[in-house]
C-alpha positions, 0 to 999 in steps of 0.5 A: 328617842329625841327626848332621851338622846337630844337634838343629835343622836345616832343609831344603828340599823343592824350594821347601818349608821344613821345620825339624827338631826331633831331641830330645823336649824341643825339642818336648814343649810345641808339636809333640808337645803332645797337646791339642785346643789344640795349634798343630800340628792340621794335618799338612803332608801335608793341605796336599798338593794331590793328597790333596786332589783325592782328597777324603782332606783334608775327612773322615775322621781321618788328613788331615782338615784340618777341626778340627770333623770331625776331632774329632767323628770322632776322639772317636767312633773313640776311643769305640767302641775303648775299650768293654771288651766291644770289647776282649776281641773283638779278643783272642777274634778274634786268637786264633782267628785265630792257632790257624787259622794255626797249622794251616797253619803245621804243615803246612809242612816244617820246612826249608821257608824261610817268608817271614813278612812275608807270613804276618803280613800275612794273618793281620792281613788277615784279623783286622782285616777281621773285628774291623772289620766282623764279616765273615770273610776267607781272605786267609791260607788262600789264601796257605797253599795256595798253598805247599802241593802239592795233597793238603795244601791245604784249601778256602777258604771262602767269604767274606761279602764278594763280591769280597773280593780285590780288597777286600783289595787296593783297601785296601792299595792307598790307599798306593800311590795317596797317594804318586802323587799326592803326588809326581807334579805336577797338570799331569802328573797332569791332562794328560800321557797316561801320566801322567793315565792312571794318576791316572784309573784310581787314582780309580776304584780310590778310588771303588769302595772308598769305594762297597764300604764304604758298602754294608758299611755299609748291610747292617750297618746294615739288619741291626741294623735287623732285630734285636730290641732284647733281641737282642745285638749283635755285637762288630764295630767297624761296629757300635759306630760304627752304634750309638752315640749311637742308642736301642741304645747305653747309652754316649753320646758328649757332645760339645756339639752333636754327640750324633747318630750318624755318617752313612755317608759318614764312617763308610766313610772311617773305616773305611777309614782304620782297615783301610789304615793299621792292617795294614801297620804291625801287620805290620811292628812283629811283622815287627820285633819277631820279627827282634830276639828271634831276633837276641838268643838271651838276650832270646828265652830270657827270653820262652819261658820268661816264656811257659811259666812263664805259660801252665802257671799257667793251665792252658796257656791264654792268656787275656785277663785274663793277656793284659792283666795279666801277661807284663812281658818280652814288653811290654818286648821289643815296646817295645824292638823299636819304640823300636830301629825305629820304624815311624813315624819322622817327624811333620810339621805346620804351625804354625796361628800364630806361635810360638817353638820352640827358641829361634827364632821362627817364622811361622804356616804354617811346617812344623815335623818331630818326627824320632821315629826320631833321639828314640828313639836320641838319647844324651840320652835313653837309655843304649845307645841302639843296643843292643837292651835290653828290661829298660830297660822294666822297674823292674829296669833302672833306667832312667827314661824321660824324658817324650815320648821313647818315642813308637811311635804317634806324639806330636802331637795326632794320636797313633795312636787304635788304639794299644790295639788294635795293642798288643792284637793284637800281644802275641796273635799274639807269645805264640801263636807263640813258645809253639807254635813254634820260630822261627829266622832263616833267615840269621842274619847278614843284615841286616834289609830294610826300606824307607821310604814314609810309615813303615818297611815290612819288605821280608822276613823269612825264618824257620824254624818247628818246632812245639815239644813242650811241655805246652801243645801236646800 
């Protein structure tokens, strides 16, 4: 639409206005204006009836349409992501989590098409439920086994989350639930059986997730209760968010009134929030990413040997401080990879009160758009914008990036509060694999299948693994 209509457009959604804004520079002082004052708070999807009537729209971060809350939650979230001792768990995590992948992955024929969408699925799965709530799950040792005949596959723990399956699934399932109730009507919804029948069964499925994370919460909460104040606590994101502003934290949120800790209730629903919305598109931005560097035989050459050359200084070992401080390319890729796909490509508010954006004046309630994904490949913003150039990232490409014009998690007022840990996360899992494995496209030329719900979603992506013979992996 942005090439046949311009940088400002509008259209209609049945009966809804939106307007378009296609160029960073249109909206850098109001919609994409980070701060607590920002006209564009609310996001038209809290405006959903069907979000509403699943109470997604009053707590929580991501549809909470209540300033208040909202902040309070979020300044917390913000909180507990940031401690450093967090941080460094993510990465311990990530790793371990990988090395047991890698297992698996050897096992595995070398001429064995793998479907890797599914691979990084579950290991995020499983990463993400353990730096989230300190327990472990086996979504990808179930997955590995079931790819392997029988006297090749191991057993699968136990995990200390009872019906931890249907756990997992419920989670994943959230999306699912908010696109129906979006796009279906209230009168089907509420009255036509076949219709009212599947809202039904979708709010039980809502409500025994929101009741199965509570009591996460309620052991995780009697556990620390157990504990010997001198006792070290374990580096969960549960416990950080239990913690703060209580006797046991040494880092206080200040925020005027608000110097108690969060109840369970909203704990839960951030919880939930940080889970559902986290693994999907983790995995799609790795699912990406991978497509490109193999896409790009120079750019996949440069990153080996970034990898190698690093790793070998460091007594082949990846650790966190290299991981935070070194490999330039293989960020440079992981931001090329994002701005050439962007994994959230729209961001739709609602203007609080009147105002004037591009050159025109609009009234309060008007739903303004951020074309994200047309910012990052937009010809005033970027040399080639179609081609895939990591270097444009680095000082020796000489590019300079224009403000608010790279924008993977989001620019409003609600940019993505995981953003460090996904970075995090990400460039583990990216170092880990290209350094143990060769990894080739299983069709080369095929065009990378990916579709669109409430943001990109890689559909499949079909590798060929085989474990190098380096140094490192002897």
């Amino acid at each position: 639409m942005h090439k046949k209509y311009g940088d400002v457009f509008e259209f209609y959604i049945f009966k809804k206005r939106i307007i378009m804004l296609n160029r960073a520079d249109l909206a850098e002082n109001n919609v994409l204006k980070q701060s607590i004052k920002s006209n564009y708070f609310v996001r038209a999807l809290s405006r959903s009836q069907g979000w509403r009537e699943l109470g997604l729209t009053e707590r929580g971060i991501v549809l909470n349409a209540k300033f208040k809350t909202w902040s309070l939650n979020r300044r917390f979230l913000s909180h507990c992501l940031g401690a450093t001792k967090y941080i460094r768990e993510i990465f311990n995590v990530a790793h371990n989590r990988f090395l047991e992948a890698e297992q698996y992955l050897k096992k595995v024929d070398d001429n064995t098409p793998l479907e890797f969408s599914k691979w990084f699925h579950c290991l995020t799965v499983d990463t993400k439920i353990e730096i989230t709530t300190g327990e472990k799950t086996y979504a990808l040792a179930a997955y590995a086994n079931s790819l392997l005949p029988p006297h090749l596959q191991k057993p699968v723990p136990e995990s200390s989350i009872q019906s931890y399956s249907e756990f997992i699934s419920s989670l994943l399932y959230r999306t699912s639930v908010g696109r129906y109730f979006t796009r279906t009507p209230a009168f089907l919804r509420h009255h036509v059986p076949g219709f009212k029948h599947i809202a039904e069964r979708m709010k039980k499925k809502v409500a025994w997730l929101d009741e199965e994370v509570k009591k996460l919460v309620r052991k995780k909460k009697e556990l620390i209760a157990s504990m010997d104040d001198k006792e070290e606590l374990k580096m969960d994101l549960l416990t950080l968010m239990l913690t703060t502003n209580t006797e046991r934290d040494t880092n206080k949120v200040k925020a005027r009134e608000f110097e108690e800790p969060l109840d369970e209730s909203e704990i839960a629903s951030i919880l939930i929030e940080v889970f559902s919305g986290g693994v999907g598109t983790i995995t799609t931005a790795l699912c990406f990413t991978v497509y490109y560097i193999c896409k790009h035989p120079a750019v996949k050459s440069r990153l080996v040997s970034e990898i190698d050359a690093t790793l070998s200084a460091d007594d082949n070992t990846l650790t966190y401080d290299s991981l935070t401080t070194l490999f330039p390319y293989t960020s440079a890729v992981m931001k090329e990879a994002a701005r050439i796909l962007t994994i959230v490509p729209l961001a739709v508010q609602i203007a609080s009160e009147d105002d004037e954006v591009a050159g025109y004046k609009w009234r309060a309630g008007t739903t303004i758009g951020v074309n994200i994904g047309v910012i990052h490949k937009h010809e005033a913003h970027w040399k080639d914008p179609e081609t895939f150039r990591p270097e444009r990232f680095l000082d020796e490409g000489g590019d300079e990036i224009q403000p608010r014009t790279f924008l993977p998690f989001g620019g409003t007022v609600r940019v993505c509060p995981g953003r460090v840990v996904a970075d995090k996360l990400m460039k583990t899992f990216l170092i880990l694999l290209f350094s143990k494995f060769e990894v080739e496209l299983c069709e080369p030329d095929k065009e990378l299948e990916y579709a669109y719900t409430l943001a990109n979603n890689c559909k499949e992506l079909k590798v060929y693994l085989k474990a190098r013979i380096t140094e490192q992996n002897v």
